[in-house]
DOZA-619790 format. One record per residue (C-alpha): residue number from 1; x, y, z. Coordinates in nm, 2 decimals. Layout:
# residues N
<nr = NUM; px = X; py = Y; pz = Z>
...
# end
This chain:
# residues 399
<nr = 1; px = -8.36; py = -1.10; pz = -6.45>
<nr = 2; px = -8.57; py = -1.45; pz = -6.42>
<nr = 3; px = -8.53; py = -1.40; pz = -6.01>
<nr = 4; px = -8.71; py = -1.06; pz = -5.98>
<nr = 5; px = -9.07; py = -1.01; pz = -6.17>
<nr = 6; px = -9.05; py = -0.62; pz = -6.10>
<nr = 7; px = -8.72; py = -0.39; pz = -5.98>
<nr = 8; px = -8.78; py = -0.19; pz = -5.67>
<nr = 9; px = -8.91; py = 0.11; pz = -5.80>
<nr = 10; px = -9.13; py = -0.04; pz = -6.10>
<nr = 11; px = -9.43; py = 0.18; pz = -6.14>
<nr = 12; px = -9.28; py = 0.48; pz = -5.98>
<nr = 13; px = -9.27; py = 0.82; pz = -6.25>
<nr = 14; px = -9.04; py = 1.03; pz = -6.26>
<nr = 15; px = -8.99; py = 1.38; pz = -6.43>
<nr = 16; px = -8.64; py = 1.45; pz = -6.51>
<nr = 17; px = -8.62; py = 1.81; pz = -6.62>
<nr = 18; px = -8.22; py = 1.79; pz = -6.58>
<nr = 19; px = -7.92; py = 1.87; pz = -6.83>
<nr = 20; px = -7.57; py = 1.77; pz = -6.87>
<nr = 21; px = -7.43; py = 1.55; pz = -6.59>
<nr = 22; px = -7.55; py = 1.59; pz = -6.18>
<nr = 23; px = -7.91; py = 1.56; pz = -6.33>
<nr = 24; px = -7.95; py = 1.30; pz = -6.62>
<nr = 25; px = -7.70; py = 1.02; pz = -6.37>
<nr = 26; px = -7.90; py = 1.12; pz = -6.08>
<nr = 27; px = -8.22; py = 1.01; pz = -6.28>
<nr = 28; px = -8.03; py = 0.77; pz = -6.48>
<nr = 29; px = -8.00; py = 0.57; pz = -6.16>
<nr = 30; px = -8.35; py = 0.58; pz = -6.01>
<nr = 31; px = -8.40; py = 0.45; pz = -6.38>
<nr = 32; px = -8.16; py = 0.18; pz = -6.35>
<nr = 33; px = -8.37; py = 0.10; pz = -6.04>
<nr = 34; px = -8.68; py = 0.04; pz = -6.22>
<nr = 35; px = -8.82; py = 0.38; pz = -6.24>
<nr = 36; px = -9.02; py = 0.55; pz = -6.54>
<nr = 37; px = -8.77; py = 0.82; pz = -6.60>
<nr = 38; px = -8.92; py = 1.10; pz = -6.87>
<nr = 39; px = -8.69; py = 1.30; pz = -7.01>
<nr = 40; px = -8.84; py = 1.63; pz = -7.06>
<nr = 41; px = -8.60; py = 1.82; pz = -7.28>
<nr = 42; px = -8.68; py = 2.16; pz = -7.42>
<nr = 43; px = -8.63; py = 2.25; pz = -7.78>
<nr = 44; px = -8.30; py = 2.14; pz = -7.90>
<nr = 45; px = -8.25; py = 1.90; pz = -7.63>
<nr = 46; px = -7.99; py = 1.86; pz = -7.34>
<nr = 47; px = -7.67; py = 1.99; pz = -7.47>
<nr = 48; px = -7.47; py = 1.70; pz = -7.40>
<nr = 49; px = -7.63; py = 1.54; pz = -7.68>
<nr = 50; px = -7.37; py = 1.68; pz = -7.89>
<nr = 51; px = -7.06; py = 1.66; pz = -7.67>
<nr = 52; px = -6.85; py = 1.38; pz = -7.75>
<nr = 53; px = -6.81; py = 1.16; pz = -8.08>
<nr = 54; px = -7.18; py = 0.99; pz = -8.22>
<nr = 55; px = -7.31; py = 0.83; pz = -8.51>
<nr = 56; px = -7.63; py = 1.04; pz = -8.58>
<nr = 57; px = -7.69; py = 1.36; pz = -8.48>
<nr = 58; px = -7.79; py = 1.40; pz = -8.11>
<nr = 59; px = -7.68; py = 1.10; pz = -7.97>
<nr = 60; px = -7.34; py = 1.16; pz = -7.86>
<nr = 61; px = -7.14; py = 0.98; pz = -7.66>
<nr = 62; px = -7.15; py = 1.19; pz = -7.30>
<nr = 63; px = -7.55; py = 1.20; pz = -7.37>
<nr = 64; px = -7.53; py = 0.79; pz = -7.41>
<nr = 65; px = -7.33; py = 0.73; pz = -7.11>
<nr = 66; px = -7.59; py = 0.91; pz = -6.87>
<nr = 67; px = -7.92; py = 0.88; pz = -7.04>
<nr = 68; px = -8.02; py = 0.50; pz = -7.05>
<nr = 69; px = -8.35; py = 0.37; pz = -6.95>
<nr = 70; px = -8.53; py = 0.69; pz = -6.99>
<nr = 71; px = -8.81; py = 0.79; pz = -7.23>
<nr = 72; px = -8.82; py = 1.14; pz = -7.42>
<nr = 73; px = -9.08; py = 1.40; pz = -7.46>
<nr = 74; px = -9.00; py = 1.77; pz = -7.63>
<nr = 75; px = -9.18; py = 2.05; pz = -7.47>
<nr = 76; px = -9.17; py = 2.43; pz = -7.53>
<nr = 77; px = -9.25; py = 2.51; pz = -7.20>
<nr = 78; px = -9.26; py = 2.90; pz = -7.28>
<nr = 79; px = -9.59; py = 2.75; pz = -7.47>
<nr = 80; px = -9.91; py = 2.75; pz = -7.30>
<nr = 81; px = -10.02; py = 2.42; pz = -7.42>
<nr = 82; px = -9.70; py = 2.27; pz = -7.38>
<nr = 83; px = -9.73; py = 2.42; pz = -6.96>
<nr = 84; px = -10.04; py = 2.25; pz = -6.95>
<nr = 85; px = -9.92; py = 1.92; pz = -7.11>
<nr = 86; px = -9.63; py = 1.95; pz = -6.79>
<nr = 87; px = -9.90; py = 2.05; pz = -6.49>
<nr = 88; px = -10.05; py = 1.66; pz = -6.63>
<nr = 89; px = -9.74; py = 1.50; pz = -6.61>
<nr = 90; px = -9.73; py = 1.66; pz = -6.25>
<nr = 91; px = -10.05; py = 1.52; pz = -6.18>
<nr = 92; px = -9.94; py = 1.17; pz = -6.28>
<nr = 93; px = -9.57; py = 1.17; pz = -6.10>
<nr = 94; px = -9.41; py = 1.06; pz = -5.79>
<nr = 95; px = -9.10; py = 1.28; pz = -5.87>
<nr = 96; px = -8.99; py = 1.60; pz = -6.06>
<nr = 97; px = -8.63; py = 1.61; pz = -6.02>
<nr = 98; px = -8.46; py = 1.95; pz = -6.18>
<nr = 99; px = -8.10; py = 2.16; pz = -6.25>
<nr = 100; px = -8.22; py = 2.44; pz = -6.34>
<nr = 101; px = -8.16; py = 2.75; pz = -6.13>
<nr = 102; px = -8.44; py = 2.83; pz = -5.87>
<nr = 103; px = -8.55; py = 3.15; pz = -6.03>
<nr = 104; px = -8.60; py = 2.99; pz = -6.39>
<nr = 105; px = -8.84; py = 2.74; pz = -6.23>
<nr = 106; px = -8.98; py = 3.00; pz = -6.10>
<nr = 107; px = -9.04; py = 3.20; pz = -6.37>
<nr = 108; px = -9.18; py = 2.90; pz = -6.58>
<nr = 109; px = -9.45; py = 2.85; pz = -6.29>
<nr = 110; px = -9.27; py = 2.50; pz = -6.14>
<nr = 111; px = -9.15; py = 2.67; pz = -5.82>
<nr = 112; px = -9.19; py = 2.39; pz = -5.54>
<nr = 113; px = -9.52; py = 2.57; pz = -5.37>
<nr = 114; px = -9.67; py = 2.56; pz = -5.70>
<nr = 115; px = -9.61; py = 2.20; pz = -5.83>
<nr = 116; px = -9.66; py = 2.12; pz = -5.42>
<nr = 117; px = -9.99; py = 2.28; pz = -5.43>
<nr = 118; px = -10.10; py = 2.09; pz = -5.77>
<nr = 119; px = -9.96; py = 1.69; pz = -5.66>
<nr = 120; px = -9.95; py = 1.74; pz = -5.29>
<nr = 121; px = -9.78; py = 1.38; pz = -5.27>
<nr = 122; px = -9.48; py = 1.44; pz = -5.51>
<nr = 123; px = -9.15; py = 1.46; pz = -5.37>
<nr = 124; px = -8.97; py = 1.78; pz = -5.52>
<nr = 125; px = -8.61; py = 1.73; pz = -5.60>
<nr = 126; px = -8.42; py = 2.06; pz = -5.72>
<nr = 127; px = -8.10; py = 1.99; pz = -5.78>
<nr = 128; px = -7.88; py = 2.34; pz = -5.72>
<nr = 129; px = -7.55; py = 2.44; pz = -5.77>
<nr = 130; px = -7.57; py = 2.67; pz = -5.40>
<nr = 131; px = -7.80; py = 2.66; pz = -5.12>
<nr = 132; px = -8.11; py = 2.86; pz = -5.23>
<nr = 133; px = -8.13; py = 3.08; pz = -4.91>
<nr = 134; px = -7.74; py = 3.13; pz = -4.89>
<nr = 135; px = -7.56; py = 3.45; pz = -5.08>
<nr = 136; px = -7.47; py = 3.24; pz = -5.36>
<nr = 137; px = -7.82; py = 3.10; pz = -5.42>
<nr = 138; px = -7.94; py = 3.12; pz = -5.77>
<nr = 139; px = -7.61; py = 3.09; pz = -5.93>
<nr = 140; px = -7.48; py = 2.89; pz = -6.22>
<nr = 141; px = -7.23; py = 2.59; pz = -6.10>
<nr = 142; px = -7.04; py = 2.37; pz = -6.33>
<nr = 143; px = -6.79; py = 2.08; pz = -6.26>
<nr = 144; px = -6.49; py = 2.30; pz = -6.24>
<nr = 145; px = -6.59; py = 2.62; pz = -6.08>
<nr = 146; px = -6.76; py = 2.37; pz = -5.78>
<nr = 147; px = -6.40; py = 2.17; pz = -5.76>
<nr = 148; px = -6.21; py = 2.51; pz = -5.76>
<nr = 149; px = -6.49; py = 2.65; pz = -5.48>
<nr = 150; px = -6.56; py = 2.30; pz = -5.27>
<nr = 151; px = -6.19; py = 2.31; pz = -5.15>
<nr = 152; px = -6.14; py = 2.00; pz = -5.39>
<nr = 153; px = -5.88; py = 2.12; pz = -5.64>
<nr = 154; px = -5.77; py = 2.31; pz = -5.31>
<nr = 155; px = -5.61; py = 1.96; pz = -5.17>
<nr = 156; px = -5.38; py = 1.97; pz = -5.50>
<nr = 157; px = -5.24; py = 2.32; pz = -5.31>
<nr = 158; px = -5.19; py = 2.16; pz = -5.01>
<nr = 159; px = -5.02; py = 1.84; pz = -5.11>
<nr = 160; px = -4.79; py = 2.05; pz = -5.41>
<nr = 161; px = -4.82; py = 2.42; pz = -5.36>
<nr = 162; px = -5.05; py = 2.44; pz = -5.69>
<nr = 163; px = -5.43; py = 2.39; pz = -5.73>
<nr = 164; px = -5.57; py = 2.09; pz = -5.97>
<nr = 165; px = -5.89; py = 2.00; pz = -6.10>
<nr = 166; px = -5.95; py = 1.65; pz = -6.15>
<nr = 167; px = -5.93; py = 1.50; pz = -6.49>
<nr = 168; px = -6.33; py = 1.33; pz = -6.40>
<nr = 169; px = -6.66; py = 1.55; pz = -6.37>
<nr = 170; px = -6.59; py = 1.37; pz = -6.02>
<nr = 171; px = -6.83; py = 1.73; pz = -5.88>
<nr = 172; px = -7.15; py = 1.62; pz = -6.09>
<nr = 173; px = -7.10; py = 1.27; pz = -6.03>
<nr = 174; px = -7.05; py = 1.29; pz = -5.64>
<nr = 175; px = -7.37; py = 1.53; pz = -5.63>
<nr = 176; px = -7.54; py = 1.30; pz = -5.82>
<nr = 177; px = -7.46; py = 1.02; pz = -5.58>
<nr = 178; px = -7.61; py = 1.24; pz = -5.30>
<nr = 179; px = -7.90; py = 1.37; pz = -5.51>
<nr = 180; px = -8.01; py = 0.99; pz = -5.57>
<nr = 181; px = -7.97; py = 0.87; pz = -5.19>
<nr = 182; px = -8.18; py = 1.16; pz = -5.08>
<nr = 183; px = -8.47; py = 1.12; pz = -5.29>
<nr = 184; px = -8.49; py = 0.75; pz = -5.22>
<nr = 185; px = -8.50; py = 0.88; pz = -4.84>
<nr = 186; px = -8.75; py = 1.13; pz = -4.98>
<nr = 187; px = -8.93; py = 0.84; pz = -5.11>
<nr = 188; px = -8.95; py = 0.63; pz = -4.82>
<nr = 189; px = -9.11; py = 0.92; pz = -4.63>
<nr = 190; px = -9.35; py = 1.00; pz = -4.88>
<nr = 191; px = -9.45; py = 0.61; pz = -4.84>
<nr = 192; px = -9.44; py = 0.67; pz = -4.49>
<nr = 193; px = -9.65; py = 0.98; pz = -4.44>
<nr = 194; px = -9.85; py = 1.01; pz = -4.84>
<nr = 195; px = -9.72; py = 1.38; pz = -4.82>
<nr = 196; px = -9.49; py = 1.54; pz = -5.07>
<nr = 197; px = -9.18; py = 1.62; pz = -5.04>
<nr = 198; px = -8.97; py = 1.87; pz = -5.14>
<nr = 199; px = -8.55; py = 1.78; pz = -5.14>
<nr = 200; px = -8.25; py = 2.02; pz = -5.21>
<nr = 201; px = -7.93; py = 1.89; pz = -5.31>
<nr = 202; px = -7.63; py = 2.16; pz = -5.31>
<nr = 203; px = -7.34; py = 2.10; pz = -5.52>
<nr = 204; px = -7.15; py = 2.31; pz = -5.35>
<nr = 205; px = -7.26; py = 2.23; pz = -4.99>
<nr = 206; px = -7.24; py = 1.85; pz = -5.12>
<nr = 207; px = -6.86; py = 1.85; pz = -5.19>
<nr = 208; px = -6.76; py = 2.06; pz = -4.95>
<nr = 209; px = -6.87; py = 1.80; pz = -4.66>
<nr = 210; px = -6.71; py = 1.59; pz = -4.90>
<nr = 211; px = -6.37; py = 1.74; pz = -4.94>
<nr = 212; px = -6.36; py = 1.79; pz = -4.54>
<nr = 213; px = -6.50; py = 1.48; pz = -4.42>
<nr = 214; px = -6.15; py = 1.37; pz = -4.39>
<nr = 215; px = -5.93; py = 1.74; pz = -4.44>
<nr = 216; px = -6.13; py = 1.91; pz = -4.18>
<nr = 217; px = -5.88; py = 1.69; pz = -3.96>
<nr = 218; px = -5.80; py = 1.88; pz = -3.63>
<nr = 219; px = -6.04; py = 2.14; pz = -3.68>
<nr = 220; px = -6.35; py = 1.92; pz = -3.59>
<nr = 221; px = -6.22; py = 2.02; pz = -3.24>
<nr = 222; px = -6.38; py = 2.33; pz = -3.06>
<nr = 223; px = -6.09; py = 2.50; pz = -3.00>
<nr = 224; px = -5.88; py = 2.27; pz = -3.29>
<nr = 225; px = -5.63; py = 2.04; pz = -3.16>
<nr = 226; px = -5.42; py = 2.04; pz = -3.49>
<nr = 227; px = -5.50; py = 2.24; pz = -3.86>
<nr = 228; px = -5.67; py = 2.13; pz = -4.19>
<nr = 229; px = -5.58; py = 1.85; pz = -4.39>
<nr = 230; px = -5.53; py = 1.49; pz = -4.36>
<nr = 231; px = -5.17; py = 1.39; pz = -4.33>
<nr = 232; px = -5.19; py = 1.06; pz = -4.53>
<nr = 233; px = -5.38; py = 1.22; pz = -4.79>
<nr = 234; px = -5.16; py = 1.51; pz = -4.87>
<nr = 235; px = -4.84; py = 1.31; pz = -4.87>
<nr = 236; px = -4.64; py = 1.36; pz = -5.13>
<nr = 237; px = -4.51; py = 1.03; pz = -5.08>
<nr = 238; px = -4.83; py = 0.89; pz = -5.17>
<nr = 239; px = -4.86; py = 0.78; pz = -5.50>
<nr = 240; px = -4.85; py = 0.48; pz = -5.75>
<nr = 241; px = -4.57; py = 0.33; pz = -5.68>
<nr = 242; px = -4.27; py = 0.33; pz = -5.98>
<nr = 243; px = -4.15; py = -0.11; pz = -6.00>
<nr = 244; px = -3.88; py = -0.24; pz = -6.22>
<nr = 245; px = -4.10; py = -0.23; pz = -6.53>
<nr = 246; px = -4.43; py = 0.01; pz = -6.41>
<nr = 247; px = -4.63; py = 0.15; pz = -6.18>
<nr = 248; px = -4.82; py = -0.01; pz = -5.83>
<nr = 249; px = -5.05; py = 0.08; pz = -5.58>
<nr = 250; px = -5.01; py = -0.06; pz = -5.23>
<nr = 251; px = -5.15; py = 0.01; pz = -4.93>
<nr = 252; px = -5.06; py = -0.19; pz = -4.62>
<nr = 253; px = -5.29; py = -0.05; pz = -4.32>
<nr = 254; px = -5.30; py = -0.27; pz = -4.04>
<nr = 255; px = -5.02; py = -0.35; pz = -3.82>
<nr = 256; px = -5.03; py = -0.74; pz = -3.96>
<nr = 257; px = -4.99; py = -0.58; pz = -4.28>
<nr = 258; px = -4.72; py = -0.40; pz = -4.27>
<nr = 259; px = -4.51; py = -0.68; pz = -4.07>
<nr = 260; px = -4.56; py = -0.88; pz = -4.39>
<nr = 261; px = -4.47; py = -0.61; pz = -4.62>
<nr = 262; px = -4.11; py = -0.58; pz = -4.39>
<nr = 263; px = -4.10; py = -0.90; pz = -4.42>
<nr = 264; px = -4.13; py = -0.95; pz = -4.76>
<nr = 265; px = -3.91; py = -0.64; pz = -4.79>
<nr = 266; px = -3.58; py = -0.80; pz = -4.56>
<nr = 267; px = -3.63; py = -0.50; pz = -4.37>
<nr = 268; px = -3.77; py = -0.65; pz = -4.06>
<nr = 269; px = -3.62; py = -0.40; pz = -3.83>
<nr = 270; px = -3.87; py = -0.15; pz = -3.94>
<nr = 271; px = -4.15; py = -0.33; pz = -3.84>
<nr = 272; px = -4.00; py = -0.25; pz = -3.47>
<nr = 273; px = -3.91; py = 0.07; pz = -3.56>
<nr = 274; px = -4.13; py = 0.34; pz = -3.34>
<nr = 275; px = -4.19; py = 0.56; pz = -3.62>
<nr = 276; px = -4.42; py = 0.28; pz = -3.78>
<nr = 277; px = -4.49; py = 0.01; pz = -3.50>
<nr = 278; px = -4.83; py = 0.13; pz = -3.43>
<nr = 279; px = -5.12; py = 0.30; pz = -3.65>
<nr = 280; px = -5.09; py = 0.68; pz = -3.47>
<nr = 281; px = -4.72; py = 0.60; pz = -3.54>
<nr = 282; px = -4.75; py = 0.58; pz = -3.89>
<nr = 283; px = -4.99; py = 0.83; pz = -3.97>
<nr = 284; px = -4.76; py = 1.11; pz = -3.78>
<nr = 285; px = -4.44; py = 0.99; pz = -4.03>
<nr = 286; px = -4.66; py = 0.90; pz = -4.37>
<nr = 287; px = -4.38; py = 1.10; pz = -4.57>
<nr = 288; px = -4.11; py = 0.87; pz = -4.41>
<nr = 289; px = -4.34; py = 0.53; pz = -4.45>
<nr = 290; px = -4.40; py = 0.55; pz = -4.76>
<nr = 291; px = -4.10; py = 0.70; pz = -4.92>
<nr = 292; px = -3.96; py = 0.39; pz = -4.78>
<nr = 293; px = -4.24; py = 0.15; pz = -4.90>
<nr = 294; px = -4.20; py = 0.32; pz = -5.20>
<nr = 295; px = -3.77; py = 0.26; pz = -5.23>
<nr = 296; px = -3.89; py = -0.13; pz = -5.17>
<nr = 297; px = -4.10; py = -0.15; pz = -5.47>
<nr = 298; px = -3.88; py = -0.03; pz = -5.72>
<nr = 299; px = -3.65; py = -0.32; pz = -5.69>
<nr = 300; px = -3.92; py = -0.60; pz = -5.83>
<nr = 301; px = -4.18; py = -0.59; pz = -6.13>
<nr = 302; px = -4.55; py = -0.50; pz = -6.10>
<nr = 303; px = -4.62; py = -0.86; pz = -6.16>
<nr = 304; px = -4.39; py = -0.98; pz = -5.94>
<nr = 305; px = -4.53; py = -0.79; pz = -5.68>
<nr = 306; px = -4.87; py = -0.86; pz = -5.75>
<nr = 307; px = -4.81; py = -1.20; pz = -5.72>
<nr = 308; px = -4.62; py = -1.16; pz = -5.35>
<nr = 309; px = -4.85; py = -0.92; pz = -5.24>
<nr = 310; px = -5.19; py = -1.11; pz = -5.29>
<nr = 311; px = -5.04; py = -1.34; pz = -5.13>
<nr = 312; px = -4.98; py = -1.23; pz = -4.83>
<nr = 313; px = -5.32; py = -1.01; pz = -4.82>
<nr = 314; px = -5.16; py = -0.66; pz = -4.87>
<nr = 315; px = -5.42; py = -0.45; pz = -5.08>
<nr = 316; px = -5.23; py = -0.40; pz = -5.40>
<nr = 317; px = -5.34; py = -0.34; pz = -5.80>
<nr = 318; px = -5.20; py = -0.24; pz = -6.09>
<nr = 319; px = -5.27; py = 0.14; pz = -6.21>
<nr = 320; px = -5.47; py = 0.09; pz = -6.52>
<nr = 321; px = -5.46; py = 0.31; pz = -6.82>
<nr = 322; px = -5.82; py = 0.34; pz = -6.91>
<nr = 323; px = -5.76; py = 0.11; pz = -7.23>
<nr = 324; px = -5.69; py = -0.12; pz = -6.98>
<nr = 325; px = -6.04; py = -0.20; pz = -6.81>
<nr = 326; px = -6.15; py = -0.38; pz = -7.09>
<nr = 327; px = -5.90; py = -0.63; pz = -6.95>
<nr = 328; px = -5.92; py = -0.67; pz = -6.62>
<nr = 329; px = -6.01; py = -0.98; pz = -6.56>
<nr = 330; px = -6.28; py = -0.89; pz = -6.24>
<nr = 331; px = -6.47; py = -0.64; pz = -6.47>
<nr = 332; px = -6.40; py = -0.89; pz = -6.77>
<nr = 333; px = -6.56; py = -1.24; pz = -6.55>
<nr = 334; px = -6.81; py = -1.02; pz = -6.43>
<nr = 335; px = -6.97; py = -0.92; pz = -6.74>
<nr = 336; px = -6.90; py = -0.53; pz = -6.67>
<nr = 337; px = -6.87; py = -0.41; pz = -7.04>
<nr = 338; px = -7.21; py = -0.49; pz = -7.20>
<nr = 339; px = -7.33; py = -0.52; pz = -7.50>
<nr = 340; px = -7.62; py = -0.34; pz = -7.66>
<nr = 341; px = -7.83; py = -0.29; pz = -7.90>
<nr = 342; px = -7.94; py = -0.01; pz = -7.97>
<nr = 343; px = -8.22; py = 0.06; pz = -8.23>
<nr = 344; px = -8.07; py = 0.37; pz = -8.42>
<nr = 345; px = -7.73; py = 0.41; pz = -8.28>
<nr = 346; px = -7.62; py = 0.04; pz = -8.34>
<nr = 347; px = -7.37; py = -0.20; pz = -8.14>
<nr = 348; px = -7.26; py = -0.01; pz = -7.80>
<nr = 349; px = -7.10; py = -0.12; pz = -7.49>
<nr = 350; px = -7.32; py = -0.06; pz = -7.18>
<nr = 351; px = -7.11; py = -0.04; pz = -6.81>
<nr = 352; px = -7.27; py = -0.21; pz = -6.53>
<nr = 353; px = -7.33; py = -0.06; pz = -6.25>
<nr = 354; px = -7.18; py = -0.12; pz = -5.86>
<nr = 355; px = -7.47; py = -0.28; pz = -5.78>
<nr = 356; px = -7.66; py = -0.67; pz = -5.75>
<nr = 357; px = -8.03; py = -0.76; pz = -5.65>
<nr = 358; px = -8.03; py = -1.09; pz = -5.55>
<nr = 359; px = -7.77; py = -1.22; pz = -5.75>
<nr = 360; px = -7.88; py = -0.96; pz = -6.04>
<nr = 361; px = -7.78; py = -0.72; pz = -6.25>
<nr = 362; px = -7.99; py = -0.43; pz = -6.29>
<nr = 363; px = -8.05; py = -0.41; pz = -6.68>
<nr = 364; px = -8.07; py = -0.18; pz = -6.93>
<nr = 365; px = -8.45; py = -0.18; pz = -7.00>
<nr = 366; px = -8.51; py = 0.15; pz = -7.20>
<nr = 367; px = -8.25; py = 0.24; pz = -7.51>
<nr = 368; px = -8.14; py = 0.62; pz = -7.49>
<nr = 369; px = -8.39; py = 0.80; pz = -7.57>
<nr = 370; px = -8.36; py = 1.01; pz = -7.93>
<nr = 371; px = -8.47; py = 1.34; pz = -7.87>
<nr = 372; px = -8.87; py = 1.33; pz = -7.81>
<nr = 373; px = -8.86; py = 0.97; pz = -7.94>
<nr = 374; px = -9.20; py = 0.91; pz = -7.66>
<nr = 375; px = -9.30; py = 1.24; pz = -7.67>
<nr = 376; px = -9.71; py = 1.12; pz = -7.83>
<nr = 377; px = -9.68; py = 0.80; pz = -7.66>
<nr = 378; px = -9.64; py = 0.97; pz = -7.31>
<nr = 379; px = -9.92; py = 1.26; pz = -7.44>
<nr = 380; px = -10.15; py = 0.94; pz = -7.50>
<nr = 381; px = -10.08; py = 0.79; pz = -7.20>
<nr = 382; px = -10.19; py = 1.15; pz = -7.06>
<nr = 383; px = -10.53; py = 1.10; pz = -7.24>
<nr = 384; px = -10.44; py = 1.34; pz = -7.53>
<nr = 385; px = -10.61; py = 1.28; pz = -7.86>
<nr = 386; px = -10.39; py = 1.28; pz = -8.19>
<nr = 387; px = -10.48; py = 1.62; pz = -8.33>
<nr = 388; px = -10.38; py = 1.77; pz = -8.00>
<nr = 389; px = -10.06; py = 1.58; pz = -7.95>
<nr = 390; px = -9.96; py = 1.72; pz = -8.31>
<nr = 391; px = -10.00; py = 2.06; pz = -8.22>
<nr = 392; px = -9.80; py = 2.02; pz = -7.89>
<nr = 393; px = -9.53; py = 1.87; pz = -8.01>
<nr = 394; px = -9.53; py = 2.08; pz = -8.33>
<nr = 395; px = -9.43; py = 2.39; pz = -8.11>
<nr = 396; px = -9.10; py = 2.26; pz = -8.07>
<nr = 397; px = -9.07; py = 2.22; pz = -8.41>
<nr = 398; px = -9.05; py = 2.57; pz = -8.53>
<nr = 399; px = -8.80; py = 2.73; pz = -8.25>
# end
């Protein structure tokens, strides 16, 4: 951190009024980014705090891995002191980022006219499970029923006749990804323009384009020029690869490629072979290529082939378990696994993240946040005097 005296977005608040996954690592990141992240959790908390093994109660494991460098704050928002204690956080925010449905915001009073109307220079992110002005606006959305719905588990059904859902909340986690690029473009226009913002990010609408960026295929075309779904994808064929001893994953692309991997192979004569010579070629016989590919492999070890294929600049990697990563030697040199400290909860590993400023990492600079472990701290910071902080807080205590 000696390189950088402030992360790019030091000094900029945010109000994270999210639960369970697409919300808390959407903030999670803008925190990792520098931000004041406040966790304002009603009483009881998010509920992941119990999902998942922990040592103290409220600090489990799924609410560790997406709640770092965040502070906490407990309000009863049903309270009228507690409301009024949010419309001052409002006041002193650049963000209020949300999951909760559209209606219920309303309801509270935090509907994006109102909180627009009260900080006309906050940018608005409500992060929904539909399109608010669509037929399914205003419903709940979880991982699963968004993987089922998005088309996602619907690849499974195309590829082998029966629909999957992927063992990863990989439908929070990809909307979180969007919900996190757009209010950083949010941002940048609020910096642009000193007006508020007010940014929707659809879960559903989100993984749709994403499950059809590639499987919308010949459809794109106006009338289509072939059906859904992207051949290479849906291949049957393609798969970690079974060696002598394990498993593989290889993907020669390019035409140089794949004349090394024949070569390698003793099967020259495919490289000529007009079923894979060119790249249209191959992706109109995928099933044939890599059935064939796949024949080859089995007939050295995983190391073996790791070895050849590095060499000769083929993509390949082994297909880690995920007791495995603590070993691989890229996430192992570069310092991946973290440790930490963390004041209540002990010795924990931290994960980096994908990213690097200027050589480095981007640190973990707030512990996770015990449930309203900052909630009179933050009510100072608002200008609150003790005997009023106590009777705030104090509301949460008795639900």
């Amino acid at each position: 951190m000696s390189g950088i005296p402030s992360w790019p977005l030091s000094g900029v608040r945010v109000l994270d009024m999210t639960t369970v996954i697409f919300g808390p690592y959407t903030t999670m990141m803008l925190g990792d980014f520098g931000a004041d992240v406040i966790k304002i959790e009603p009483p009881g908390g998010d509920m992941t705090r119990a999902i998942g093994p922990g040592r103290s109660p409220g600090m489990s494991s799924l609410y560790l891995g997406a709640n770092r460098n965040k502070r906490s704050i407990m309000l009863d928002l049903k309270q009228d002191a507690a409301k009024e204690a949010m419309w001052r956080l409002i006041d002193s925010a650049d963000m209020l980022v949300h999951n909760v449905r559209p209606q219920k915001m309303a309801a509270l009073g935090f509907d994006p006219d109102s909180v627009l109307k009260r900080n006309p220079k906050i940018i608005y992110g409500g992060l929904h499970g539909y399109r608010e002005e669509g037929p399914y606006g205003g419903r709940p959305a979880y991982d699963d029923v968004i993987q089922g719905e998005s088309g996602l588990a619907g690849t499974f059904t195309a590829r082998d006749g029966s629909p999957v859902l992927s063992p990863s909340v990989i439908a929070d986690k990809t909307a979180a990804l969007l919900a996190s690029t757009g209010l950083l473009a949010a941002y940048v226009q609020r910096l642009r323009t000193d007006k508020g913002v007010y940014l929707e990010t659809a879960m559903f609408e989100g993984l749709a384009a994403y499950t059809l960026l590639e499987h919308q295929h010949g459809m794109i075309f106006n009338p289509p020029e072939d059906g859904y779904g992207y051949p290479r994808a849906l291949s049957p064929a393609r798969r970690p690869h079974p060696t002598r001893d394990g498993f593989i994953c290889m993907l020669a692309y390019t035409d140089k490629q794949w004349e090394r991997f024949w070569e390698i192979a003793g099967r020259q004569e495919l490289g000529d072979d007009p079923r894979f010579a060119t790249m249209r070629a191959r992706s109109q016989n995928t099933d044939e290529l890599y059935s064939i590919a796949g024949e080859v492999l089995e007939t050295r070890t995983t190391a073996e082939w790791l070895s050849i294929l590095k060499t000769a600049e083929i993509p390949c990697g082994p297909v880690n378990r995920l007791e495995d990563l603590t070993q691989d030697e890229q996430l192992v040199s570069t310092g991946f696994f973290r440790p930490q400290s963390h004041p209540t909860e002990g010795e924990l590993t931290a994960l980096d993240t994908g990213f690097r400023l200027n050589g480095e990492v981007l640190p973990v600079r707030q512990h996770q946040p015990r449930l309203d472990e900052h909630g009179a701290e933050i009510l100072k910071e608002l200008g609150y005097l003790d005997q009023e902080i106590e009777g705030i807080l104090g509301q949460g205590e008795t639900e």
